[in-house]
Structure formats: structure tokens, C-alpha cells
N, C-alpha and C positions, 0 to 999 in steps of 0.2 A: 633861349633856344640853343641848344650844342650843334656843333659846327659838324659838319660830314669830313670823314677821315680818308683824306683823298688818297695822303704818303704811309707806304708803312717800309721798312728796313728788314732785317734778317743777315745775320752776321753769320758768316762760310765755315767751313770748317776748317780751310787755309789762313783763316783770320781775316780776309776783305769782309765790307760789309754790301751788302746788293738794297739799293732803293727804288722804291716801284712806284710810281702813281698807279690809282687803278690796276695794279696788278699786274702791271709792266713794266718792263726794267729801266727806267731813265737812268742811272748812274752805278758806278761800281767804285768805292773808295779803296784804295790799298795802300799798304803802306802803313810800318805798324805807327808810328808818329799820326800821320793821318786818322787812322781809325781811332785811336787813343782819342785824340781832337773830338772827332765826330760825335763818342758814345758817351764823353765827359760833356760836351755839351746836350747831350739826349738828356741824361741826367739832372741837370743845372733848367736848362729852356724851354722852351713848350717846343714839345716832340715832332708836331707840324712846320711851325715855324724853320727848324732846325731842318727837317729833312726837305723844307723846299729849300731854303737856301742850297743846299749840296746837290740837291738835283737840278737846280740851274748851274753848276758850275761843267766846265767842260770834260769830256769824259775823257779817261785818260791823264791825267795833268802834267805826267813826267815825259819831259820828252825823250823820243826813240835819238834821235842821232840819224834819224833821217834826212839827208839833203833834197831839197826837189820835189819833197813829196806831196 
């Protein structure tokens, strides 16, 4: 039985890439090092797999230089 395609991706025209469960934006990768990572592994891993792990990671990764915030 094949599995239901929860995550799908779409890569910007800035170069970030946008990942969606259901069609909603859980994560935004940037970062051309980062996107590299991401689409090399889309490539290589099962597509799923891959885009849940990066939708459980925290949005934003780089920090602002925010104190306090």
C-alpha cells in the first residue's frame, strides 16, 4: 500500500525553499549551504522522510542578534 504524501517543498525564486504539510507552510530553509543540504538530500533519501525531518526543525535557525527577545 503507498503511503499518503503529507510534505511537499517548492523552491523560491530567491533561492529558499518553502515546505508545507498539507499545504501549509511549516518551515522555510535559506541559506544557499542549507538549501544545497536540503535538495542534495531530496535527491539521495526518500522525499518524505527528508522533508519531515526539516519541518521539525526550528523555523528560522540563524540567529537575529536579538537580546531579550
Amino acid at each position: 500500500m503507498r503511503t499518503p504524501r503529507l510534505f511537499g517543498y517548492q523552491q523560491l525564486h530567491e533561492g529558499s525553499v518553502l515546505i508545507t504539510r498539507q499545504c501549509r507552510t511549516v518551515n522555510v530553509v535559506r541559506g544557499k549551504e542549507q538549501v544545497s543540504e536540503l535538495l542534495s538530500a531530496l535527491e539521495n533519501e526518500d522525499t518524505q522522510a527528508v522533508l519531515s525531518r526539516y519541518a521539525s526543525r526550528t523555523r528560522g535557525t540563524s540567529t537575529s542578534g536579538r537580546a531579550g527577545a
